[in-house]
C-alpha positions as CSV (number, residue, x, y, z in Angstrom):
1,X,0.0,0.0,0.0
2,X,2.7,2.6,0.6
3,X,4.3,1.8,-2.4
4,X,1.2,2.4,-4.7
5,X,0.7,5.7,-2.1
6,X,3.9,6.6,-3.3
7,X,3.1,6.5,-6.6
8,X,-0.4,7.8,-7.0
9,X,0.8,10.6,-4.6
10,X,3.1,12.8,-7.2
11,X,0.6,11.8,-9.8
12,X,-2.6,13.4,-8.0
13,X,-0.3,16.4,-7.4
14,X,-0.2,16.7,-10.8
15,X,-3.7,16.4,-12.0
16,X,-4.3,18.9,-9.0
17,X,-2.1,21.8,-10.1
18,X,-3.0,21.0,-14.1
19,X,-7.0,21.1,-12.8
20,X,-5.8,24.1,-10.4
21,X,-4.9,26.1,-13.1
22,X,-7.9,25.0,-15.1
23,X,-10.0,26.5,-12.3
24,X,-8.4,29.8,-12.2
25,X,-8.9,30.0,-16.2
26,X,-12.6,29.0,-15.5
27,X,-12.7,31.7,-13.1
28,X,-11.3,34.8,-14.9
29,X,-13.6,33.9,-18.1
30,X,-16.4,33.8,-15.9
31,X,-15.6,38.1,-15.0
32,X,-15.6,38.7,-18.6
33,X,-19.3,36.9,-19.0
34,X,-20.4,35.5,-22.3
35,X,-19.4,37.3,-25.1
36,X,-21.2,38.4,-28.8
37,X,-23.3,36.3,-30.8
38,X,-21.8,35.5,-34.4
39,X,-23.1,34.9,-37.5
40,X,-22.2,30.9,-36.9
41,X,-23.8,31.2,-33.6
42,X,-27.1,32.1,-35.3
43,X,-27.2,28.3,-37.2
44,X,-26.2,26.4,-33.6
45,X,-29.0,27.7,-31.6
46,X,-31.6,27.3,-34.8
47,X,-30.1,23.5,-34.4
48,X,-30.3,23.5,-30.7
49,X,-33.8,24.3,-30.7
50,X,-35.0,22.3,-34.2
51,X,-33.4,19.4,-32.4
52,X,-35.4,20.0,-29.2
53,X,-38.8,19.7,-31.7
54,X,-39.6,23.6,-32.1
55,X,-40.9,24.6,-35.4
56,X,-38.4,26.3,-37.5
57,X,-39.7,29.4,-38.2
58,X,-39.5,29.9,-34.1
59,X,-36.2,28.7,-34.0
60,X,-34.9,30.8,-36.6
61,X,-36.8,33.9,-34.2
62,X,-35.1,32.7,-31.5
63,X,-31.8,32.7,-32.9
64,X,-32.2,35.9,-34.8
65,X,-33.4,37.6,-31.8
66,X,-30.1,37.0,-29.4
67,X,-28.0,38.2,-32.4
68,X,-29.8,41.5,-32.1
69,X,-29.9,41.4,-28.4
70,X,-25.6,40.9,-28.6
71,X,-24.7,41.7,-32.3
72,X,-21.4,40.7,-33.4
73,X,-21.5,44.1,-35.7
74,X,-22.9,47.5,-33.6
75,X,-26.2,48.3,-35.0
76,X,-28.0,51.5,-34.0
77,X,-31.8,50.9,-34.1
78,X,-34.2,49.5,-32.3
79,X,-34.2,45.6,-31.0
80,X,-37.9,45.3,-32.5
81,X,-36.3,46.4,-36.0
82,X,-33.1,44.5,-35.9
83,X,-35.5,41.5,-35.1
84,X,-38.3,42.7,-37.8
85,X,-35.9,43.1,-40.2
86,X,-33.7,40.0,-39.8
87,X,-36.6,37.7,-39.9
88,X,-37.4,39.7,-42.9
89,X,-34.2,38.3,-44.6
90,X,-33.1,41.9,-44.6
91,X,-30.8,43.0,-42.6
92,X,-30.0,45.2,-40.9
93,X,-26.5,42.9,-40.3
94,X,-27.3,39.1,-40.5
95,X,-30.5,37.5,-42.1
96,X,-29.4,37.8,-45.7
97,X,-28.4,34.6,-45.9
98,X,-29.3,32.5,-42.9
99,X,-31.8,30.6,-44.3
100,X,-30.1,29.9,-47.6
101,X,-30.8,26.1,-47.7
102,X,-26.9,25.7,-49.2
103,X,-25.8,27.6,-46.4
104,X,-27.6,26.0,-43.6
105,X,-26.3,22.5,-45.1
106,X,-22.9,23.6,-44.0
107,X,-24.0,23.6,-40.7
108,X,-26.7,21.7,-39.8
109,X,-24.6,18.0,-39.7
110,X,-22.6,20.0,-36.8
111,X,-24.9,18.5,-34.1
112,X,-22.3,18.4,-31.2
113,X,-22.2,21.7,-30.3
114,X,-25.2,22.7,-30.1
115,X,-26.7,19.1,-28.7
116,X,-24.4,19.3,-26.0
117,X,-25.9,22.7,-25.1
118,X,-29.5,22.0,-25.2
119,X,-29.3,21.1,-20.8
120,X,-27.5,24.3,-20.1
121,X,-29.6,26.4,-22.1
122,X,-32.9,25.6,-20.7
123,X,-31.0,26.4,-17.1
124,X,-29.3,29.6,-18.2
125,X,-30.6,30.7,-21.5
126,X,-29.6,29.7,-25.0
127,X,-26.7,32.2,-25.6
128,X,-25.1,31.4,-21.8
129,X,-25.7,27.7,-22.1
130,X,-23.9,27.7,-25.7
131,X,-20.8,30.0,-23.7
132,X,-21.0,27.2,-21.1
133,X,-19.9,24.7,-23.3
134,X,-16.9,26.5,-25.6
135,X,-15.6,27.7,-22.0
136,X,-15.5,24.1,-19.9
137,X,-14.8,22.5,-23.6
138,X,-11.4,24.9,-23.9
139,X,-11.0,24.7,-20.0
140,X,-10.3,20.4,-20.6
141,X,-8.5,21.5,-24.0
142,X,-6.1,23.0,-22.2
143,X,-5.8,20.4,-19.2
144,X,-5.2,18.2,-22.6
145,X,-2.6,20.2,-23.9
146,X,-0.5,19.8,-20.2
147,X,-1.0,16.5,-21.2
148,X,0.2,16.2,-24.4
149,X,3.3,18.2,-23.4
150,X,4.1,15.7,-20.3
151,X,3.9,13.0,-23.2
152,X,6.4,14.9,-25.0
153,X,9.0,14.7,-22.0
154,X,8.0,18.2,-20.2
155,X,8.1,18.0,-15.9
156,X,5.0,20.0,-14.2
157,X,6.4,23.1,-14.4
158,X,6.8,23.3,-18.5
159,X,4.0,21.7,-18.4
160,X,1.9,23.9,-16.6
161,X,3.3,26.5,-18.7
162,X,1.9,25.2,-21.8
163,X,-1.5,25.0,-20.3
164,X,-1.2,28.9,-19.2
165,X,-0.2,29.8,-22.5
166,X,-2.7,27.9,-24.5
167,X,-5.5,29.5,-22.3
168,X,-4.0,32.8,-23.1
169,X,-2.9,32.5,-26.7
170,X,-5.9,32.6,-29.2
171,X,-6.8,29.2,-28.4
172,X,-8.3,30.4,-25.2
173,X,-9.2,33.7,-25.3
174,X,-10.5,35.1,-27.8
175,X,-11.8,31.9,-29.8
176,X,-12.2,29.0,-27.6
177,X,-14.6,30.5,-25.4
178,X,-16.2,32.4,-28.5
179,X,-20.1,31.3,-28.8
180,X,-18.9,29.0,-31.3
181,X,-17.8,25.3,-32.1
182,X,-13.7,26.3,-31.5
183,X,-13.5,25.1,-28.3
184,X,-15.1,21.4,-28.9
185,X,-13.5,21.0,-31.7
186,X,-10.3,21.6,-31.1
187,X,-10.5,19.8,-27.4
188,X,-11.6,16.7,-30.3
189,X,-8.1,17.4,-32.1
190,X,-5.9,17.0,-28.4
191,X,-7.4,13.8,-27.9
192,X,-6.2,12.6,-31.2
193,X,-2.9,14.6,-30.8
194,X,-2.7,12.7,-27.5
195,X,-3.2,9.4,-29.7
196,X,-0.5,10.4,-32.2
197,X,1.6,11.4,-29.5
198,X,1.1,7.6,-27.4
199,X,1.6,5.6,-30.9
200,X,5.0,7.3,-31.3
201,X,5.7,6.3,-27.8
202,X,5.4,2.8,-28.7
203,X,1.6,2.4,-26.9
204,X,0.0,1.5,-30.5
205,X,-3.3,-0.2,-29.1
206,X,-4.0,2.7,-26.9
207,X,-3.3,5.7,-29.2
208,X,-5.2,4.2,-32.2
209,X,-7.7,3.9,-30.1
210,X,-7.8,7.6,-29.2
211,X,-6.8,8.4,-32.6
212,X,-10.4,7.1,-33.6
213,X,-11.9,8.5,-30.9
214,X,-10.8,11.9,-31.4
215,X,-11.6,11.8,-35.4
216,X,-15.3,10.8,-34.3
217,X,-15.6,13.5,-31.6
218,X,-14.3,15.8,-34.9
219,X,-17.1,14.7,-37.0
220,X,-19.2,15.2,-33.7
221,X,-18.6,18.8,-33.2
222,X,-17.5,20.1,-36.5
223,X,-17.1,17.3,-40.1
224,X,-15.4,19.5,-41.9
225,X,-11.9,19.4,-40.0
226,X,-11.8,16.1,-39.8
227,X,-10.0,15.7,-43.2
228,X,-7.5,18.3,-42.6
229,X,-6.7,16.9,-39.4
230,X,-5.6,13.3,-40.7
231,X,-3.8,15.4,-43.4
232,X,-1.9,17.2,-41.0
233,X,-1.3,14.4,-39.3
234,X,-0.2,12.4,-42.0
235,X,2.7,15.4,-43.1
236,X,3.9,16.1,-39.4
237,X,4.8,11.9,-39.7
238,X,6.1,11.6,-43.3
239,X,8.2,15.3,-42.0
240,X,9.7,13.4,-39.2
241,X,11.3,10.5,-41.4
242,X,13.7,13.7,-42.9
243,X,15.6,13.9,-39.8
244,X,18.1,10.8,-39.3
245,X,17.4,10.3,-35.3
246,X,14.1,9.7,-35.8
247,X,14.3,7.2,-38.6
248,X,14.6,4.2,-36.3
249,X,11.4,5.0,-34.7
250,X,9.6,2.4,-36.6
251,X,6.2,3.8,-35.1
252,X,7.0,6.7,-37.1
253,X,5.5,4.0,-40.0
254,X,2.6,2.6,-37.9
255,X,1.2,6.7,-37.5
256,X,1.9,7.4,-41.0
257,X,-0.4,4.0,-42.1
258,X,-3.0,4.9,-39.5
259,X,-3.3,8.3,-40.4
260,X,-4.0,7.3,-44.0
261,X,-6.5,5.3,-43.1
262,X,-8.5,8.0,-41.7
263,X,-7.8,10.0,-44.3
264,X,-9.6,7.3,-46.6
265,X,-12.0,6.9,-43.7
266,X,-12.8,10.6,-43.5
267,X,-13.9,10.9,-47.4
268,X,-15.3,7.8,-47.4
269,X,-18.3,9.3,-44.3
270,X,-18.3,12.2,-45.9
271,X,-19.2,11.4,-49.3
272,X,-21.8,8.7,-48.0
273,X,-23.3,11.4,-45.4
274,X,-23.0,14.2,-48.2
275,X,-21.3,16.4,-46.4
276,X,-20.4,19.8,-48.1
277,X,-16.6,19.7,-49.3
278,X,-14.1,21.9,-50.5
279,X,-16.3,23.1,-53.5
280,X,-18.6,23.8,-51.1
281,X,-16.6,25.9,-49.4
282,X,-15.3,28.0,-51.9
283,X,-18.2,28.8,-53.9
284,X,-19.7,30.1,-50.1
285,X,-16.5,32.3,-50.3
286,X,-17.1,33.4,-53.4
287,X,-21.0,34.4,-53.9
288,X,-21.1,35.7,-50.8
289,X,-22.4,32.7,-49.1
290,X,-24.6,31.4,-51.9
291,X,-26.1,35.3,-52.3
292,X,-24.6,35.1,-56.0
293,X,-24.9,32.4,-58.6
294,X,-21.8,29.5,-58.8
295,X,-18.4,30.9,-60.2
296,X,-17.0,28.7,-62.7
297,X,-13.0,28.9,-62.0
298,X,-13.0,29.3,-57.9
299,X,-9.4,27.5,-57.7
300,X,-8.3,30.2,-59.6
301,X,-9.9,32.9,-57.4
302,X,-8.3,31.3,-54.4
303,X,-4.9,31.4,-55.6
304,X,-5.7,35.2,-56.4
305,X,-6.9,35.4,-52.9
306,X,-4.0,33.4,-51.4
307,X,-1.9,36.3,-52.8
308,X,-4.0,39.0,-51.5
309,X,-4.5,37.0,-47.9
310,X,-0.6,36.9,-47.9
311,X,0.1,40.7,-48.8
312,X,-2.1,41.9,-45.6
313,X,-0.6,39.4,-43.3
314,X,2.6,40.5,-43.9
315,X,1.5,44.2,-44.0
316,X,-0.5,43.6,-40.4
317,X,2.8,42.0,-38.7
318,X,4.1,45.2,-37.1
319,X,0.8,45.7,-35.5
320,X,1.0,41.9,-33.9
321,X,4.6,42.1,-32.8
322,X,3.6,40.6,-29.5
323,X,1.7,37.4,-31.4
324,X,5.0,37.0,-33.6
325,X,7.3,37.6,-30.7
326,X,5.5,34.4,-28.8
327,X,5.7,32.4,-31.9
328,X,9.3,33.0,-32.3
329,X,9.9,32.0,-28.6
330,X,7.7,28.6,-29.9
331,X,9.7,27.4,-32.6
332,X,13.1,28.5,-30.7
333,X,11.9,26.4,-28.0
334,X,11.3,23.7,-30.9
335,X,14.9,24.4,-32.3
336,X,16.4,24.0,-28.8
337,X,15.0,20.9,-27.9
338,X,16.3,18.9,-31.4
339,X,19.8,20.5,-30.7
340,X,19.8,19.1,-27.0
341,X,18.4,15.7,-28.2
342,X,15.8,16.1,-26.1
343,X,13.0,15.9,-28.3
344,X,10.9,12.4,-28.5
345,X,9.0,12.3,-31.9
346,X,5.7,12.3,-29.3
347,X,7.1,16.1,-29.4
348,X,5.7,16.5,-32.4
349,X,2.5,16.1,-31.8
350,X,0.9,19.7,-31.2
351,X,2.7,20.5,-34.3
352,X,0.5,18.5,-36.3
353,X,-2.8,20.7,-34.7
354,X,-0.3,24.1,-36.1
355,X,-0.3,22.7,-39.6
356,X,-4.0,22.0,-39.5
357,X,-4.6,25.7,-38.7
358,X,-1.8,26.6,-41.4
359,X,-4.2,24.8,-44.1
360,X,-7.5,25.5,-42.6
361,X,-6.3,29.4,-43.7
362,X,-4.6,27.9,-46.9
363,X,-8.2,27.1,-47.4
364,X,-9.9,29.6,-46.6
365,X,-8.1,32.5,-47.1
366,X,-9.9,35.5,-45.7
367,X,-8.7,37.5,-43.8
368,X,-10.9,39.0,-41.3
369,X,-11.9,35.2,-40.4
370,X,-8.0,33.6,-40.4
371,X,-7.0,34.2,-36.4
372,X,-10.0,31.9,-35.7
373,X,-9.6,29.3,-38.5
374,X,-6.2,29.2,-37.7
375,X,-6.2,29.4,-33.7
376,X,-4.9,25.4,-33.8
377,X,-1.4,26.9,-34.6
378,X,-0.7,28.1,-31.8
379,X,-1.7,24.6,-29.7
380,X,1.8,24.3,-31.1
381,X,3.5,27.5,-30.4
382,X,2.6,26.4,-26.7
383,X,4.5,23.4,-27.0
384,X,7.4,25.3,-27.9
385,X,7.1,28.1,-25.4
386,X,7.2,25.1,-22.9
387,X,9.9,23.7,-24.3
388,X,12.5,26.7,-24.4
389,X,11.5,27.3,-20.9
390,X,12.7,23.9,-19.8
391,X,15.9,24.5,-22.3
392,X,16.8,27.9,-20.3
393,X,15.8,26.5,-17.0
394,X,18.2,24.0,-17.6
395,X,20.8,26.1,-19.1
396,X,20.8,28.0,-15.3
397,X,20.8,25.2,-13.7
398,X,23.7,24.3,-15.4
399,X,25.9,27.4,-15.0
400,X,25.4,27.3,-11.5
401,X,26.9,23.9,-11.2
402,X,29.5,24.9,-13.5
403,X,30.4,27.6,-10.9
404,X,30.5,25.5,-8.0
405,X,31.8,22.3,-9.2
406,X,33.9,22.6,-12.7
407,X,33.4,19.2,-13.5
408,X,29.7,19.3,-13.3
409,X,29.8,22.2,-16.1
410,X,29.1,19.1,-18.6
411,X,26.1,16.8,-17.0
412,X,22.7,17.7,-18.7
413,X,20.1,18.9,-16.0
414,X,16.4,18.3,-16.5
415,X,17.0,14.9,-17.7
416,X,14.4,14.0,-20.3
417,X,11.6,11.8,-18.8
C-alpha cells in the first residue's frame, strides 16, 4: 500500500495543479461573461432548438433575436427592427443569408455543439448555455494540452506553462470560449494529438484507439476538419522520417499507415453522409455565401486570394509584434530541444494541430476570419514556449553547477523523462 501511495501521490499532485490552473482560467472567463453572438452562432442555436422539436420558423426567431440582443456588428436601431428586419431576410446585419438552404447544409450535420448545449440552455438561456460549453470545452482542452506536453518529456512546471499559454494564446481567449464550435472541436483534435503522440511512444493499441476517438468527436462537433486533421497528421509523420534520429522510430511507419487510413475513412463518411466539401466551401466564399450564382474557375480565385491574404498578413505584422514575438519563442523552443536531443517524436504532436490551422487558412483565405480558422497553430507554439522554458531553465541550472563544481559544467540537467 505505501508503495502504490507513493506513486499515485506525485501523480494526483499533478492532476491537481493542471486542474488548479484549469480553475483559475474558468474563473477569470467567468468576470468577462459571455461574449457576442456570431453569424455561426445564429445556425447552432436554430439546431439547438430544431433538435429539441420547435418549429423552424420559431427557432430561426429565437436565434435571430439574441443576435440582435448581442450583435457581433454595432447596430444603431431599435431591438424590434433588428429582429423585424432579420426575420425579414433583410438586414439590418445578418439575415441575408441565414436561411439559404446551401448555407444551412454547412451547418446543420454539426450536431455536437449545439446538442451538448441544449441542458445548459434551458438552465441559463440559450446564448449562456452555448458560452458554457466553448468555456468548460477549452478549460479540458487545455488540461489536454498539459498532457500532451508531459507525453512529449515536459516535468510540471513546463508543463503547466503550456496550459497557461494555450488558455492565453488565441486558443483560449478570444476563440475558444467564442459562442462557437472552437473550443469542442479543437479539445476533439488533443485527444487525437494525444493518440498520435502515445503511438510514437510505442503504446500503439491505446493511441489508435484515441486516434479514432478523437476523429469521431471531430465529425461530432465540426465534419469539416476532420480531413484536414488526418492530413496534418499524415505530413507532421512523413516530415519526421527527414531527420536521421528519428528514422529508427519504426512507429513513425505505424502513424503514418494509421493516419491514412483515416484520411480514406474521413472521405469515405463524408461522401456517403453528403457532407459539403471543398467546393462547397469556396463557392460560399465566393458568392457571398450562396447570395450570388456559382463561379465557374474558384481555384483560380483562391490562388488570387492566397496572394492577396498573404500581402495583408505580412502588411499587419508590425501591428501583432507581441503574437510574432510568442511564436518565435515557440519554434526556438522547438529548435532547442532537437539540438539538446531532447525531443521524442511524441514532441511532435501539437505541431500537427499548427499545420492543421496553417491549411484550414490555406483554405480559406480570408482574412478578417483567419485568427480563428487558424487558432490550432498556436496549440503548437505552446508546445514550444514550454519547451524553451525547460531548455533555459536548464541552461541556469547548469551554469550554476559549473560555478560550484567545474566538472559538473558538462552533466545535462532536466534529464528527459
Amino acid at each position: 500500500m505505501t508503495d502504490r501511495a507513493g506513486v499515485w501521490n506525485p501523480r494526483l499532485q499533478r492532476v491537481s495543479a493542471h486542474a488548479g490552473l484549469a480553475l483559475l482560467f474558468l474563473m477569470a472567463v467567468a468576470m468577462m461573461g459571455p461574449g457576442v453572438v456570431w453569424g455561426d452562432t445564429v445556425q447552432y442555436i436554430r439546431i439547438a432548438d430544431q433538435l429539441q422539436g420547435v418549429p423552424a420558423d420559431q427557432a430561426w426567431l429565437h436565434a435571430f433575436t439574441e443576435f440582435c440582443k448581442h450583435p457581433s456588428v454595432p447596430y444603431q436601431g431599435t431591438l424590434e427592427n433588428c429582429i423585424s428586419k432579420t426575420v425579414a431576410g433583410r438586414g439590418p446585419v445578418i439575415g441575408w443569408v441565414d436561411r439559404n438552404p446551401q448555407y444551412q447544409a454547412i451547418f446543420s450535420p454539426r450536431v455536437g455543439f449545439p446538442l451538448l448545449s441544449i441542458p445548459f440552455m434551458r438552465l441559463f438561456g440559450e446564448r449562456e448555455g452555448m458560452w458554457l460549453v466553448a468555456v468548460i470545452s477549452t478549460a479540458i482542452a487545455g488540461m489536454l494540452a498539459a498532457r500532451l506536453a508531459r507525453l512529449a518529456g515536459l516535468n510540471l512546471v513546463p508543463s503547466l506553462l503550456v496550459q497557461l499559454s494555450f488558455y492565453l494564446l488565441p486558443t483560449g481567449i478570444p476563440h475558444g470560449v467564442a459562442l462557437l464550435a472552437e473550443g469542442p472541436t479543437l479539445a476533439s483534435a488533443l485527444v487525437m494529438a494525444i493518440g498520435l503522440a502515445r503511438i510514437l511512444r510505442g503504446a500503439r493499441r491505446r493511441g489508435t484507439l484515441l486516434l479514432i476517438l478523437g476523429l469521431a468527436l471531430v465529425f461530432f462537433f465540426k465534419y469539416s476538419s476532420a480531413v484536414l486533421l488526418c492530413v496534418s497528421i499524415l505530413l507532421v509523420c512523413i516530415g519526421l522520417l527527414i531527420f536521421k534520429d528519428y528514422r529508427r522510430y519504426s512507429q513513425i511507419r505505424l502513424a503514418i499507415i494509421v493516419a491514412t487510413l483515416m484520411i480514406v475513412a474521413s472521405l469515405a463518411i463524408n461522401s456517403l453522409f453528403g457532407f459539403p466539401g471543398l467546393n462547397e466551401s469556396l463557392q460560399d466564399t465566393f458568392t457571398d455565401h450562396f447570395r450570388h450564382p456559382p463561379v465557374d474557375d474558384p481555384f483560380n480565385r483562391l490562388m488570387a486570394l492566397e496572394v492577396d491574404f498573404l500581402w495583408r498578413f505580412i502588411i499587419a505584422l508590425p501591428a501583432n509584434a507581441a503574437y510574432l514575438l510568442v511564436f518565435v519563442a515557440g519554434v526556438l523552443g522547438y529548435v532547442r530541444a532537437m539540438r539538446e536531443k531532447l525531443l521524442p517524436p511524441a514532441g511532435w504532436a501539437g505541431v500537427a494541430l499548427s499545420l492543421y490551422g496553417i491549411l484550414s487558412v490555406v483554405g480559406h483565405p480570408v482574412y478578417t476570419q483567419a485568427d480563428r480558422l487558424g487558432s490550432s497553430l498556436w496549440v503548437g507554439v505552446a508546445m514550444g514556449v514550454g519547451l524553451l522554458a525547460r531548455s533555459v531553465a536548464a541552461g541556469v541550472v547548469r551554469r550554476k553547477r559549473a560555478r560550484q563544481d567545474p566538472a559538473a559544467s558538462g552533466r545535462r540537467a532536466w534529464p528527459h523523462t
